[in-house]
N, C-alpha and C positions, 0 to 999 in steps of 0.2 A: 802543279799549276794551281794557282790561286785566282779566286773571280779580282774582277775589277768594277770600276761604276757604269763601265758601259756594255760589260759582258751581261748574256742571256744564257740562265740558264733554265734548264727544262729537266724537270724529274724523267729518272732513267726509265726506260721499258720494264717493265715488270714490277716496279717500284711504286707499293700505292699507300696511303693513309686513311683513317678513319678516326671517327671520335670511336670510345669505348667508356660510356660511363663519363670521366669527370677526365679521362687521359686522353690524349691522342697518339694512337700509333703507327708506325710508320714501319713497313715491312718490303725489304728487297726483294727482290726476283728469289733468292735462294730459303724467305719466309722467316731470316733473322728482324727482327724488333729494333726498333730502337723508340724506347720511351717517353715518359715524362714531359712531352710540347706541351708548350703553356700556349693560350689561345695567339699569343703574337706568332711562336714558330709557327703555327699550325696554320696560320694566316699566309706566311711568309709562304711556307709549304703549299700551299695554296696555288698561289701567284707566281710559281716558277713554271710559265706554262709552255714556255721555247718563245714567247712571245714580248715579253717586256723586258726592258733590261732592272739590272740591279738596282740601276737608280732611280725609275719605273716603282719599281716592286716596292722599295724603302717608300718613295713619296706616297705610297697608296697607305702603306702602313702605318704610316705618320700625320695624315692627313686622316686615316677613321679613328684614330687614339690623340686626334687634336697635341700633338707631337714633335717637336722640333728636329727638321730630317736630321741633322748631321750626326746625333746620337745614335739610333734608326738605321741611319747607311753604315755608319761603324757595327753596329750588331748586326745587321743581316748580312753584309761580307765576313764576316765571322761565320755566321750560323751558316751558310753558305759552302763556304770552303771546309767545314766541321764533313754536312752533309756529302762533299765531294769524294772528300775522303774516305768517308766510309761507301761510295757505291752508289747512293742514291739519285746524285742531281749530277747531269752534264753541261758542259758553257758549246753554247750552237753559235752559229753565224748569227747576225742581224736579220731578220725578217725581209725577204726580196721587197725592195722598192720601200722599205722605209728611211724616213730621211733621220740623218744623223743627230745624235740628240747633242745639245750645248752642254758641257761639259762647266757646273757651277761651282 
């Protein structure tokens, strides 16, 4: 499965990140690494909190890096579906009682 623009997702249980120094990393429930987030993934990583969606998540990224989203949305459902793969982020329902975002 792959994310979409209006998919949520939310880093997995066990699954947490830290800076370390000038890296960021990001370690699974079973303590495997994965390296090298440059301050955008580590942002992105951030903002997958079960609560905003993808497209959410991009505009936020795009708007603090004064950014034009469509680039932004194409790399974070990238970095996204990277991170699903390996274990880390899950795609959740919409938020109860949130209302459906327009689709641009």
């Amino acid at each position: 499965m792959s994310f979409a623009e209006a998919s949520v997702p939310r880093r997995r249980a066990g699954a947490s990140g830290e800076w370390f120094g000038a890296d960021f990393l990001v370690l699974d429930a079973e303590g495997r690494t994965l390296r090298g987030l440059n301050a955008t993934a580590a942002r992105i990583w951030a903002l997958c909190d079960g609560q905003r969606t993808v497209r959410a998540v991009a505009e936020a990224v795009a708007q603090e890096s004064s950014t034009d989203v469509g680039p932004v949305l194409a790399d974070t459902l990238r970095f996204l579906t990277e991170l699903q793969r390996r274990g880390l982020v899950d795609e959740v329902r919409a938020p109860a009682g949130a209302a459906p975002r327009e689709v641009r």
